[in-house]
C-alpha positions in Angstrom: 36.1 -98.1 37.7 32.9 -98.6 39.6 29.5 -96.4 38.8 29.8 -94.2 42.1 33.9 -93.7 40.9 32.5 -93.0 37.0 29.6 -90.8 38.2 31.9 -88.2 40.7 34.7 -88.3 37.9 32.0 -86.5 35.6 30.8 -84.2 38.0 34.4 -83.9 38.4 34.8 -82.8 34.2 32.7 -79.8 34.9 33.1 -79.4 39.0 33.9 -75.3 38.3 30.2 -74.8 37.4 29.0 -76.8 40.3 30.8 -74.5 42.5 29.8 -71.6 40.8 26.4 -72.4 40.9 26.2 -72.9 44.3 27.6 -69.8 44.8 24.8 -68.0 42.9 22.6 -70.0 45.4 24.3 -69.1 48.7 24.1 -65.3 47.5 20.2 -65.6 46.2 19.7 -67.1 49.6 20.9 -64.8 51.9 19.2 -62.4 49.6 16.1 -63.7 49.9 16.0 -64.3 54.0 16.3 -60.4 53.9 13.1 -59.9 52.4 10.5 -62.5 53.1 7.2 -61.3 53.4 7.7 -58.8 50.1 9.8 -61.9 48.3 6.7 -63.7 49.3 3.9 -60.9 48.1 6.0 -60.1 44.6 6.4 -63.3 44.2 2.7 -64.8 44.4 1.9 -61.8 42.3 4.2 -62.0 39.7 3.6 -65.5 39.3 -0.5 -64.6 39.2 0.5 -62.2 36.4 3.0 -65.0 34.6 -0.4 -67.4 34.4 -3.1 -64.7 33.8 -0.9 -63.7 30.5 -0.5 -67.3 29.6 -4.5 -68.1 30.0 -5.1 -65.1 27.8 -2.8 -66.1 24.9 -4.3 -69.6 25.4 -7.9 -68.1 25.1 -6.9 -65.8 22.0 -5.3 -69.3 20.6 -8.1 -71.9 20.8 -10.2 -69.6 18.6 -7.1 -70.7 15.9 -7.6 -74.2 16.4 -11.2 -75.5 14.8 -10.3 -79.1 14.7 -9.5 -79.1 18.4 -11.8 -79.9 20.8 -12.8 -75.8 21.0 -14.6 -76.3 24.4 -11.6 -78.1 26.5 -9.3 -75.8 25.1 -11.6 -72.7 26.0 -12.0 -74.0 29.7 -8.6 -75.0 30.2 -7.5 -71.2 29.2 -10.6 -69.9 31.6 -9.1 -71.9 34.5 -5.8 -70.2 34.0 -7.4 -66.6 33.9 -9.1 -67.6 36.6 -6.7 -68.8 38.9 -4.3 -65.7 37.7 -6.9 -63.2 38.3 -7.2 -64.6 42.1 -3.4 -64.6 42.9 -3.1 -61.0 42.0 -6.3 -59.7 43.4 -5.1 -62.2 46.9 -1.6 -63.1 46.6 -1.9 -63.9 50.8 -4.8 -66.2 49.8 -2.8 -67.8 46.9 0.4 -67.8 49.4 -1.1 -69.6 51.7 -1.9 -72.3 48.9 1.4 -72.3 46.9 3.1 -72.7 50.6 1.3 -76.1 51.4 2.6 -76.8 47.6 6.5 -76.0 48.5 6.2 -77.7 52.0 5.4 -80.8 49.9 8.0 -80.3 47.8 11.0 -79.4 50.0 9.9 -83.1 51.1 10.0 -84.8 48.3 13.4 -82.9 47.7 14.7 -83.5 50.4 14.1 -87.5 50.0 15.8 -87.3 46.5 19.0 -85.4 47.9 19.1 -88.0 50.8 19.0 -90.7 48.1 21.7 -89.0 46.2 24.1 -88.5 48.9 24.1 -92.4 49.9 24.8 -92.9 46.5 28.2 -90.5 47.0 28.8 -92.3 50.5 32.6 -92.3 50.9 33.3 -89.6 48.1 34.6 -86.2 49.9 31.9 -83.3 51.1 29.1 -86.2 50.3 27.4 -85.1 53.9 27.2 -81.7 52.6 23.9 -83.1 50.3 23.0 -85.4 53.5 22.5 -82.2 55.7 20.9 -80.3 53.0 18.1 -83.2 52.0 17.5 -83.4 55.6 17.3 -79.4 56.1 14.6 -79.7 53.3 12.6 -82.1 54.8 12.5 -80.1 58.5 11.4 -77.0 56.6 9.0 -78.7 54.7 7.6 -80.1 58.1 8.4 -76.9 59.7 5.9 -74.9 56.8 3.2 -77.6 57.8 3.2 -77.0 61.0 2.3 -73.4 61.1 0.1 -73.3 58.0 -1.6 -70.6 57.0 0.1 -68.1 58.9 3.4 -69.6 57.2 2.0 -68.1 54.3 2.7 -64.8 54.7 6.2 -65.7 54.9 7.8 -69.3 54.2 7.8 -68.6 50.3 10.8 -66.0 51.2 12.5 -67.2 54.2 12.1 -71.3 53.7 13.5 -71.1 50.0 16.0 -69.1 50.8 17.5 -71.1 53.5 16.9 -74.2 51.2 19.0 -72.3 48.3 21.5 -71.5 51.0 21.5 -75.2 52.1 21.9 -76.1 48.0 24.1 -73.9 46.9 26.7 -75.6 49.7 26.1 -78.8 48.5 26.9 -78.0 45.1 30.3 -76.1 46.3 31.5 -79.0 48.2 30.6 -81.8 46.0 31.9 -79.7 43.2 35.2 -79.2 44.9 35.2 -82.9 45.8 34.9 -84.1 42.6 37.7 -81.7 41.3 39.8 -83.1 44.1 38.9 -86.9 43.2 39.3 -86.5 39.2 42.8 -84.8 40.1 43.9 -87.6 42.5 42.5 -90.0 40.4 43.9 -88.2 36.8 41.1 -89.9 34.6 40.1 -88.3 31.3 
């Protein structure tokens, strides 16, 4: 059996949680283009919150540490603070950063799921990961292209197509693979 044949028949051994998952992603997704600018604002904020906790248990930690280097350790738990104190007190400021972030990675993404479904060429719903690379690298073009007012809005709506976009991918190469291990009856 050939590595593209050996590599569909294991997605093929759990194919139900492929599908499944991408379900979960197609519902999160249409979810999220619902509520954009507050997915964005929560978002950024909770995050901010998530690292100002995690710089303050850092802080409270290096005091614990004497054979560390104390003063790294203290500035590296400052930095944290710091950059959690400013996404919650301006989570449109630290929006518009994190979205120049996700536009780089929906990119990057979308160059890996390209890769990936080449790889799958000539196995069943294979263009479904095609289509959805390539939709990540338009909306991560797309997000450039209006920074910062993108901000205010492309963490919401552009992740939420992209789950949308993923969570098909994973249903149709799920079902492929279940369709190729049952034509194929390999353990």
């Amino acid at each position: 059996m050939n590595s593209e044949a050996e590599a569909i028949n294991e997605v093929g051994k759990k194919w139900g949680w492929f599908v499944g998952i991408g379900i979960i992603l197609v519902i999160l997704g249409t979810i999220g283009i619902g509520a954009t600018f507050a997915l964005t604002l929560t978002t950024v904020t909770f995050f901010g919150f998530l690292i100002l906790i995690g710089g303050g248990f850092q802080l409270v930690d290096a005091f614990r540490h004497k054979g560390w280097s104390l003063i790294g350790y203290i500035l590296i738990a400052l930095l944290y603070i710091a950059v959690g104190y400013i996404m919650v007190k301006n989570p449109m400021l630290a929006s518009a950063t994190l979205t120049l972030f996700i536009a780089w990675a929906l990119i990057a993404i979308g160059i890996m799921r390209i890769i990936i479904a080449f790889r799958l060429k000539g196995v069943s719903g294979w263009i479904w990961t095609l289509i959805g690379g390539i939709a990540a690298i338009v909306l991560g073009i797309m997000i450039l292209n209006k920074w910062p007012e993108s901000g205010l809005w492309v963490i919401g709506m552009f992740i939420a197509i992209e789950l949308i976009f993923n969570g098909w991918g994973m249903i149709m190469l799920g079902l492929a693979a279940k369709k190729f291990r049952s034509s194929n009856v390999l353990p």
